[in-house]
mmCIF file of the C-alpha atoms, coordinates in Angstrom:
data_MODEL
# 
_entry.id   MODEL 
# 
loop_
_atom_site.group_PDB 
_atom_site.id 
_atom_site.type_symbol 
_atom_site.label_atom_id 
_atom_site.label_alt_id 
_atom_site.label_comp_id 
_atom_site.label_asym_id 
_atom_site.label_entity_id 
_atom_site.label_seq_id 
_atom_site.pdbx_PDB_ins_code 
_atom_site.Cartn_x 
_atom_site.Cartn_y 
_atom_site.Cartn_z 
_atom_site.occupancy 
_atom_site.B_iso_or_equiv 
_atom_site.pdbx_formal_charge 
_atom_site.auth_seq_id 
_atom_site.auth_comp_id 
_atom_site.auth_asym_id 
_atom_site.auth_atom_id 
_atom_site.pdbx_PDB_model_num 
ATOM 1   C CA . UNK A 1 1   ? -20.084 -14.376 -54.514 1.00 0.00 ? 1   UNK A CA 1 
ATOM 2   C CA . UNK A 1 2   ? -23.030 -14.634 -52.413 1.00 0.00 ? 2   UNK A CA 1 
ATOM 3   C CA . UNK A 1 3   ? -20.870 -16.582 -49.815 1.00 0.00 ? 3   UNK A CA 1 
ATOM 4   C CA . UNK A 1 4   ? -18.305 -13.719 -49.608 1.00 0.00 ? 4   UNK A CA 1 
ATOM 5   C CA . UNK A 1 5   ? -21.326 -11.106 -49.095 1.00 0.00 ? 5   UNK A CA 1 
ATOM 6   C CA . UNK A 1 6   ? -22.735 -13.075 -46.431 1.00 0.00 ? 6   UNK A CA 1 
ATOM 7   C CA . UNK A 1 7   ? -19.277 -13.733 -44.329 1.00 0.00 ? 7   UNK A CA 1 
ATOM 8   C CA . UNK A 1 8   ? -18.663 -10.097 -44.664 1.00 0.00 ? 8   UNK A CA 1 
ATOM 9   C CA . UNK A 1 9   ? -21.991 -8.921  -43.463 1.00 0.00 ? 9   UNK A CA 1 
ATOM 10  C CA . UNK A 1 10  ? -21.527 -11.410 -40.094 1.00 0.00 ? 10  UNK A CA 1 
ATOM 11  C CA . UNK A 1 11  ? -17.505 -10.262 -39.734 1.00 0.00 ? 11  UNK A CA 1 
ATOM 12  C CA . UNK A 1 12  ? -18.995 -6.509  -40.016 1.00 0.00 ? 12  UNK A CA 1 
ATOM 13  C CA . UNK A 1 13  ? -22.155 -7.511  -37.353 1.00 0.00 ? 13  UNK A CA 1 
ATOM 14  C CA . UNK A 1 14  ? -19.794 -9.066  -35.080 1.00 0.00 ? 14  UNK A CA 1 
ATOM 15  C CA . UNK A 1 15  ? -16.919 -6.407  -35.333 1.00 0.00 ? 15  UNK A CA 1 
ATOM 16  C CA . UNK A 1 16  ? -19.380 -3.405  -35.522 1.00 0.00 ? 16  UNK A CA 1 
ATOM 17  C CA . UNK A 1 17  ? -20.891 -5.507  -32.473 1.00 0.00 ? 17  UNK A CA 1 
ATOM 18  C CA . UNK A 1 18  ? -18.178 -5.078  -30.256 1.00 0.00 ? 18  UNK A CA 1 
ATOM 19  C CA . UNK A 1 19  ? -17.602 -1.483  -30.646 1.00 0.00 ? 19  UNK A CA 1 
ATOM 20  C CA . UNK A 1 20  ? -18.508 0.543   -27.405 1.00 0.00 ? 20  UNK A CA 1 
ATOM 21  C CA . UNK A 1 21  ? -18.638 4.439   -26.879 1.00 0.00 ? 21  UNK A CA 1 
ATOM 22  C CA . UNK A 1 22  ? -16.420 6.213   -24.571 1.00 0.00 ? 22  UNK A CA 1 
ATOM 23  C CA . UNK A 1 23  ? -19.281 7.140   -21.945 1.00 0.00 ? 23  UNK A CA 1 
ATOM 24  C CA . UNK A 1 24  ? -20.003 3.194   -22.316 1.00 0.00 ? 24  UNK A CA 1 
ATOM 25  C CA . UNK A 1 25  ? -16.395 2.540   -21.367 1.00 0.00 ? 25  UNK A CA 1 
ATOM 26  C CA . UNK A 1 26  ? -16.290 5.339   -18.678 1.00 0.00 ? 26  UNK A CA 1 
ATOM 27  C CA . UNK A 1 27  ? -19.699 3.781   -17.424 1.00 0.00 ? 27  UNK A CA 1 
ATOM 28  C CA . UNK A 1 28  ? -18.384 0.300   -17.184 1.00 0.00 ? 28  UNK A CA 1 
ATOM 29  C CA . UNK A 1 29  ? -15.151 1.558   -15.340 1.00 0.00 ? 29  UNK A CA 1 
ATOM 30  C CA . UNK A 1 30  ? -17.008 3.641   -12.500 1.00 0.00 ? 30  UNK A CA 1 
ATOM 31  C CA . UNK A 1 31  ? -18.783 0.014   -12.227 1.00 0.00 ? 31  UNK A CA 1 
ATOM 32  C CA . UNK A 1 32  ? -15.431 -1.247  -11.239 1.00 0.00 ? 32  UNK A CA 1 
ATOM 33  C CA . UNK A 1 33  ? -14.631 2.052   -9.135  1.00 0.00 ? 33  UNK A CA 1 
ATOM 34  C CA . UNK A 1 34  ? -17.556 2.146   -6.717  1.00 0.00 ? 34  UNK A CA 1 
ATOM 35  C CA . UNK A 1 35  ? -16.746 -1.091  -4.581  1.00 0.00 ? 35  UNK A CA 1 
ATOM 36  C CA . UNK A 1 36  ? -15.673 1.789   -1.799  1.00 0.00 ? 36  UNK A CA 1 
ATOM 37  C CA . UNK A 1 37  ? -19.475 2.809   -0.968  1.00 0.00 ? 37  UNK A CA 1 
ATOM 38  C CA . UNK A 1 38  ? -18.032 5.487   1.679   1.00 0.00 ? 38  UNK A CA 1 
ATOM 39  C CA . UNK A 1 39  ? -19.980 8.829   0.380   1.00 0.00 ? 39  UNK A CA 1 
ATOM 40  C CA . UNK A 1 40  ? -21.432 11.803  1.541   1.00 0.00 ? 40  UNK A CA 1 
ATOM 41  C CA . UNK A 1 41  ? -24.902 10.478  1.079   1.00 0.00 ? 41  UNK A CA 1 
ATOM 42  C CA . UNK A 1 42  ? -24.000 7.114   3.090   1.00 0.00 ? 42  UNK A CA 1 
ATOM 43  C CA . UNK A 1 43  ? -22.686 9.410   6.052   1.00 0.00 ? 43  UNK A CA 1 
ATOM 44  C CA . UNK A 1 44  ? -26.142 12.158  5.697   1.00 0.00 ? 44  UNK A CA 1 
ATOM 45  C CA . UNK A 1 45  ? -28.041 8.644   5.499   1.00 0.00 ? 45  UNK A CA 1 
ATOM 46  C CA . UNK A 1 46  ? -26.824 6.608   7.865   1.00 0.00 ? 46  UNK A CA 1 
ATOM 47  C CA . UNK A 1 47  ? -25.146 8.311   11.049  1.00 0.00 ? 47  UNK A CA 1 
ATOM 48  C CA . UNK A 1 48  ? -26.940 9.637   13.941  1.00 0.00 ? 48  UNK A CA 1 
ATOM 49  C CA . UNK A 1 49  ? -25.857 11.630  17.313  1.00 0.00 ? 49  UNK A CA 1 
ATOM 50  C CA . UNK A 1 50  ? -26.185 9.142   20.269  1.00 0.00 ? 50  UNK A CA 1 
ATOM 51  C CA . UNK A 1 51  ? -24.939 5.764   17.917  1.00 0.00 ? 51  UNK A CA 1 
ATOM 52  C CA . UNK A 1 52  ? -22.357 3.306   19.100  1.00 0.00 ? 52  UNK A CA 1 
ATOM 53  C CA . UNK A 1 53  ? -19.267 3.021   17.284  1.00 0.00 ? 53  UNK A CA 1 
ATOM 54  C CA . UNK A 1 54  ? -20.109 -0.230  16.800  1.00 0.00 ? 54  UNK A CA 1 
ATOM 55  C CA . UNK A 1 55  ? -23.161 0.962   14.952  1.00 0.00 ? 55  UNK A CA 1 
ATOM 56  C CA . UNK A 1 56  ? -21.083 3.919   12.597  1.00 0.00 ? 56  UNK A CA 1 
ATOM 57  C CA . UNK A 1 57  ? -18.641 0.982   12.248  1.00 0.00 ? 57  UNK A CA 1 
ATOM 58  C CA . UNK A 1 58  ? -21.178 -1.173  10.514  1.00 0.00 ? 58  UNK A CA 1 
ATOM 59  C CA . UNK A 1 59  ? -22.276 1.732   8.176   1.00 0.00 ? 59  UNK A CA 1 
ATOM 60  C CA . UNK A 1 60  ? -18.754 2.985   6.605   1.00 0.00 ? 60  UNK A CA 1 
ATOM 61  C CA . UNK A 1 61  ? -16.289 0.398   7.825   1.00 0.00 ? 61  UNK A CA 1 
ATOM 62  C CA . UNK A 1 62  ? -13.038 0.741   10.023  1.00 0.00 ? 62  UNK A CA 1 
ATOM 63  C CA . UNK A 1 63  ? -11.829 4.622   10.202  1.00 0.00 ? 63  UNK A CA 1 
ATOM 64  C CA . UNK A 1 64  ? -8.013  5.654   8.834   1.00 0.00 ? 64  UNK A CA 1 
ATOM 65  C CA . UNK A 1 65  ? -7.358  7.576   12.246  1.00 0.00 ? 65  UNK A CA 1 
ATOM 66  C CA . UNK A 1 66  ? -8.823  6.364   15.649  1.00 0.00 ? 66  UNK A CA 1 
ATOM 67  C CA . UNK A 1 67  ? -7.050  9.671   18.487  1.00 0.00 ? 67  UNK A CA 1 
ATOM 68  C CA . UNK A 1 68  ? -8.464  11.155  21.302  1.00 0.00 ? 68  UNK A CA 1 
ATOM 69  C CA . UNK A 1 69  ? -9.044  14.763  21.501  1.00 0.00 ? 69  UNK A CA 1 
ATOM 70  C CA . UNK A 1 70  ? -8.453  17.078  24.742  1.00 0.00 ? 70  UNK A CA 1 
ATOM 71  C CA . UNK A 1 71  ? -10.983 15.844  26.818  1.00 0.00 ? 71  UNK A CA 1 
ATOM 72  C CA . UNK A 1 72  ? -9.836  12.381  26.275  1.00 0.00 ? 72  UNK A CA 1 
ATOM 73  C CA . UNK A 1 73  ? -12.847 11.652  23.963  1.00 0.00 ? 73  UNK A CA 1 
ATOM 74  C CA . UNK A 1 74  ? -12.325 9.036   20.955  1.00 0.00 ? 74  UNK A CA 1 
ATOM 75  C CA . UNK A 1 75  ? -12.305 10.945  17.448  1.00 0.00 ? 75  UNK A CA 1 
ATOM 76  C CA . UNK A 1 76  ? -12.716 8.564   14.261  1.00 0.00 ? 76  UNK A CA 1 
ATOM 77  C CA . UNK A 1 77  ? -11.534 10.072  11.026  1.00 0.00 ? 77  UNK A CA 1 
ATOM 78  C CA . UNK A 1 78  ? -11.949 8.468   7.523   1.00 0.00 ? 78  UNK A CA 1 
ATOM 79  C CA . UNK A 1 79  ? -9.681  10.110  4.637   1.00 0.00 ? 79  UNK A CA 1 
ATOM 80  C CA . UNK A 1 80  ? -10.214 9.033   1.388   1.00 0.00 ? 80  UNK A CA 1 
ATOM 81  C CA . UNK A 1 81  ? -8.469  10.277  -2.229  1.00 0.00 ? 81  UNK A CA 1 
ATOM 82  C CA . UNK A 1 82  ? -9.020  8.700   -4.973  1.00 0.00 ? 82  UNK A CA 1 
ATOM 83  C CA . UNK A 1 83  ? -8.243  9.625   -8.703  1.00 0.00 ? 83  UNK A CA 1 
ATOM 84  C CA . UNK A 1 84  ? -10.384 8.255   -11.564 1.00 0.00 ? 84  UNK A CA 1 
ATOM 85  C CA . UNK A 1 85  ? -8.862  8.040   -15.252 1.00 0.00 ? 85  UNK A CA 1 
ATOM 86  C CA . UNK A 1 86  ? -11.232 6.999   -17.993 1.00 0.00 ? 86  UNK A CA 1 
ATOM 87  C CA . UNK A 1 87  ? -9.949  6.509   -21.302 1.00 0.00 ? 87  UNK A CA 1 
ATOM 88  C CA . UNK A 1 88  ? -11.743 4.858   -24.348 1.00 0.00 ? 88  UNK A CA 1 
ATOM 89  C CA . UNK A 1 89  ? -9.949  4.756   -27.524 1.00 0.00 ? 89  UNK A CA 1 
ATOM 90  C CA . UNK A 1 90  ? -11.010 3.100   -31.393 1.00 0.00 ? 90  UNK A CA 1 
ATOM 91  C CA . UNK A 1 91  ? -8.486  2.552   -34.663 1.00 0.00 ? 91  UNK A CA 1 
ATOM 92  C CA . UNK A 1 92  ? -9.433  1.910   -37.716 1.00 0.00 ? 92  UNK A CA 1 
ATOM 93  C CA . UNK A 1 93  ? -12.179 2.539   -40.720 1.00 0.00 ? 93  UNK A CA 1 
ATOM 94  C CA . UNK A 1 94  ? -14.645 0.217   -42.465 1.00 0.00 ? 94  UNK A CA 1 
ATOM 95  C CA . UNK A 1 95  ? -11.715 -0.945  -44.868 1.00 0.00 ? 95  UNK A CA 1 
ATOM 96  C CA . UNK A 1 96  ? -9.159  -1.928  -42.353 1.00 0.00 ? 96  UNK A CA 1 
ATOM 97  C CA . UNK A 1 97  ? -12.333 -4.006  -40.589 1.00 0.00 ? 97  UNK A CA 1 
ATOM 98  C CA . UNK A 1 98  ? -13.332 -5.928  -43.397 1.00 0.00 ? 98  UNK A CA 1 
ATOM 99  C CA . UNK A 1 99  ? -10.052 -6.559  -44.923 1.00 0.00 ? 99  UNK A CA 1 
ATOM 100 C CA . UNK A 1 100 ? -8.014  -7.284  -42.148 1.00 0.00 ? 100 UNK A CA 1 
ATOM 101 C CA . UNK A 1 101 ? -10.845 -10.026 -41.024 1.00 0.00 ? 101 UNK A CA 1 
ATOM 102 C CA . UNK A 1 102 ? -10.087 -11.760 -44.611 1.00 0.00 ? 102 UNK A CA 1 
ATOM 103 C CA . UNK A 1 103 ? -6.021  -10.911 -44.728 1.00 0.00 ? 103 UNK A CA 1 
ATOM 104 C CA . UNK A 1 104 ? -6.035  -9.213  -47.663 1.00 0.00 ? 104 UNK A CA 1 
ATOM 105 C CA . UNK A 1 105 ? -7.560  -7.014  -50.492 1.00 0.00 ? 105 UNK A CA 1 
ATOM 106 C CA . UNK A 1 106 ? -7.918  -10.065 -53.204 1.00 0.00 ? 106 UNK A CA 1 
ATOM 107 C CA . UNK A 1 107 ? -11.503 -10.810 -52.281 1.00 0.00 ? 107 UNK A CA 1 
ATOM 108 C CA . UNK A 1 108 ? -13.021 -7.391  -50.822 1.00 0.00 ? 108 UNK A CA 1 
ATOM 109 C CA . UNK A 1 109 ? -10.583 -5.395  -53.119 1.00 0.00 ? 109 UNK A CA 1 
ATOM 110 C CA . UNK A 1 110 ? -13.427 -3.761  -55.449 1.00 0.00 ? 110 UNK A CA 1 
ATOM 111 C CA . UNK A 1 111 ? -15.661 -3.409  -52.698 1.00 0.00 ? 111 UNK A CA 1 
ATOM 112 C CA . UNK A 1 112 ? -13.770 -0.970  -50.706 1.00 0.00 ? 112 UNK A CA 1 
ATOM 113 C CA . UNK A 1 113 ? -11.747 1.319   -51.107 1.00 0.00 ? 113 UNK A CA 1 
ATOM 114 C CA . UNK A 1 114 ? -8.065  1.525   -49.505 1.00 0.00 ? 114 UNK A CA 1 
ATOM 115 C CA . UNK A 1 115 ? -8.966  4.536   -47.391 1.00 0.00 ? 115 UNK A CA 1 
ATOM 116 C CA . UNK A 1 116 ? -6.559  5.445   -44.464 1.00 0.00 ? 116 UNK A CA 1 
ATOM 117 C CA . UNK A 1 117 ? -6.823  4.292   -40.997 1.00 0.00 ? 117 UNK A CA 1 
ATOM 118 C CA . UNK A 1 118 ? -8.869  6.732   -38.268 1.00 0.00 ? 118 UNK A CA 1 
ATOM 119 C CA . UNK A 1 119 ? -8.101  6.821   -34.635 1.00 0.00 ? 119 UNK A CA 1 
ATOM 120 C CA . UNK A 1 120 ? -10.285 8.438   -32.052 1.00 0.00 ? 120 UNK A CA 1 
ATOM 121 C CA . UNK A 1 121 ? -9.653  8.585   -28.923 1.00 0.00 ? 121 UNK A CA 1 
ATOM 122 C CA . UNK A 1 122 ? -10.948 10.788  -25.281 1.00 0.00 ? 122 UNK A CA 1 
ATOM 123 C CA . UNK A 1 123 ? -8.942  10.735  -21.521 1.00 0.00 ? 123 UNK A CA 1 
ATOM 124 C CA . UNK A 1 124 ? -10.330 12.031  -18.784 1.00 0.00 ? 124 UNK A CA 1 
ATOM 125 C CA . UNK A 1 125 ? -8.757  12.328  -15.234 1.00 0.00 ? 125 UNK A CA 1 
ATOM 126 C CA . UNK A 1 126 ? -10.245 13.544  -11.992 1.00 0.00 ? 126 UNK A CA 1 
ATOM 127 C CA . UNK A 1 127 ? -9.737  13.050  -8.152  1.00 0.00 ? 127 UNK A CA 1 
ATOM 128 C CA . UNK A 1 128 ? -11.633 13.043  -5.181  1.00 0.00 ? 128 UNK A CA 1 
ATOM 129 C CA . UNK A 1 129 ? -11.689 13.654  -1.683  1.00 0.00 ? 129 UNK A CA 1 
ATOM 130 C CA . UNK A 1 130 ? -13.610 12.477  1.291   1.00 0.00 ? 130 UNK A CA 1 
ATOM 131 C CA . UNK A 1 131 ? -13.078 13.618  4.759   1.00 0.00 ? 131 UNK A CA 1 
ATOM 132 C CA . UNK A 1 132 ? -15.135 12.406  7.712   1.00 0.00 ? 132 UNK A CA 1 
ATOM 133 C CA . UNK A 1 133 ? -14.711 13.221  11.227  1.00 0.00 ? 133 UNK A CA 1 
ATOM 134 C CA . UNK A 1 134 ? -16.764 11.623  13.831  1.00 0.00 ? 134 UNK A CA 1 
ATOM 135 C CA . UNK A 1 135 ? -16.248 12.433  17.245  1.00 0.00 ? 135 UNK A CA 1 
ATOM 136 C CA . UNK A 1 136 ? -17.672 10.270  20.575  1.00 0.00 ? 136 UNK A CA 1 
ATOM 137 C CA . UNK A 1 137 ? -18.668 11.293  23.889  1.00 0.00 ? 137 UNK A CA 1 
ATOM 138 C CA . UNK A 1 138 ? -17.661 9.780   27.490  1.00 0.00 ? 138 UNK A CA 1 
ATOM 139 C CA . UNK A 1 139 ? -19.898 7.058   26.785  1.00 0.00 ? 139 UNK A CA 1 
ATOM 140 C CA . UNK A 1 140 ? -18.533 6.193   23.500  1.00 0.00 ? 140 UNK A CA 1 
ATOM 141 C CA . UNK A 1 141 ? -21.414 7.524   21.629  1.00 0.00 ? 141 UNK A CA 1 
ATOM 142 C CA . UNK A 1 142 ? -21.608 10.015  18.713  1.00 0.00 ? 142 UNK A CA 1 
ATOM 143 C CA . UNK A 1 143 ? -21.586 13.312  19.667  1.00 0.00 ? 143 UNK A CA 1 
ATOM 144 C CA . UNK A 1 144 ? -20.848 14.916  16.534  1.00 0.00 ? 144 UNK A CA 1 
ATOM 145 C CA . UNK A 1 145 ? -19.474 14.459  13.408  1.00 0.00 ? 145 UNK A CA 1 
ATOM 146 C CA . UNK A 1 146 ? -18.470 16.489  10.036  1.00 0.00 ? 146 UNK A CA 1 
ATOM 147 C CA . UNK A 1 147 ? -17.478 15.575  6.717   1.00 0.00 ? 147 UNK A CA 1 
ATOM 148 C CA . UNK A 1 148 ? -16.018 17.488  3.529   1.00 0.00 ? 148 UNK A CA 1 
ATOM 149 C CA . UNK A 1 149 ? -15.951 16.173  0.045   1.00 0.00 ? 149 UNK A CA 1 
ATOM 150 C CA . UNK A 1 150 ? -14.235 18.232  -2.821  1.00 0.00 ? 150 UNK A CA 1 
ATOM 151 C CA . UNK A 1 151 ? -13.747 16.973  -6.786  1.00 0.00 ? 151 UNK A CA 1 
ATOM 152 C CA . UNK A 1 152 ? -11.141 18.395  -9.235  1.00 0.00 ? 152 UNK A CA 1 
# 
């Protein structure tokens, strides 16, 4: 008996073990989301009037839309959209844990009782917009530049 207490306290440790929360599972996803590291922050950080576009090129990467406006001046836009889903879900109680790691009620029978399963589960969807216009002079240096973010 003392062998089937002591596998059954390391299947619950290493089950129970595994189990994350669903902000853990929306924090490891975001993880995953954030290689893009165009933000409003990197643009208020990082670009100046007067800088090269080799030098906003470094700092947020190659622009959707290169045009000209009416004076013939070179206008970079970046347009981003992206929409984040996060979704974390769990089945199962204590009963279906332990008996379905030993295949059957025979051993663990007495121990616990054949409650139903429970499922819990949480979705969440949002998107996100980044707009960036950045707009050079004659000399190919910033002269202005705006941006607009929105979430929903």
């Amino acid at each position: 008996m003392k062998t089937v207490t002591l596998w059954a306290t390391i299947l619950v440790a290493l089950v129970l073990g595994g189990c994350m929360s669903a902000s853990q599972h929306a924090a490891d996803v975001q993880q995953g989301v954030s290689g893009d590291k165009l933000t409003v922050g990197t643009v208020q950080r990082e670009i100046r009037n007067g800088m090269s576009s080799a030098e906003v090129a470094e700092a947020l990467g190659s622009p959707n839309i290169v045009s000209r406006d009416e004076k013939g001046h070179e206008v970079w836009i970046y347009d981003r959209i992206a929409t984040d889903t996060v979704y974390s879900s769990s089945e199962g109680g204590v009963s279906s844990l332990i008996l379905g790691g030993f295949g059957g009620s025979a051993i663990l029978g007495g121990l616990v009782g054949g409650g139903g399963q429970q499922s819990t589960g949480a979705k969440s969807t949002s998107q996100r917009t980044l707009t960036i216009i950045i707009k050079y002079d004659e000399t190919g240096k910033v002269s202005s530049f705006a941006y607009h973010s929105s979430r929903f």
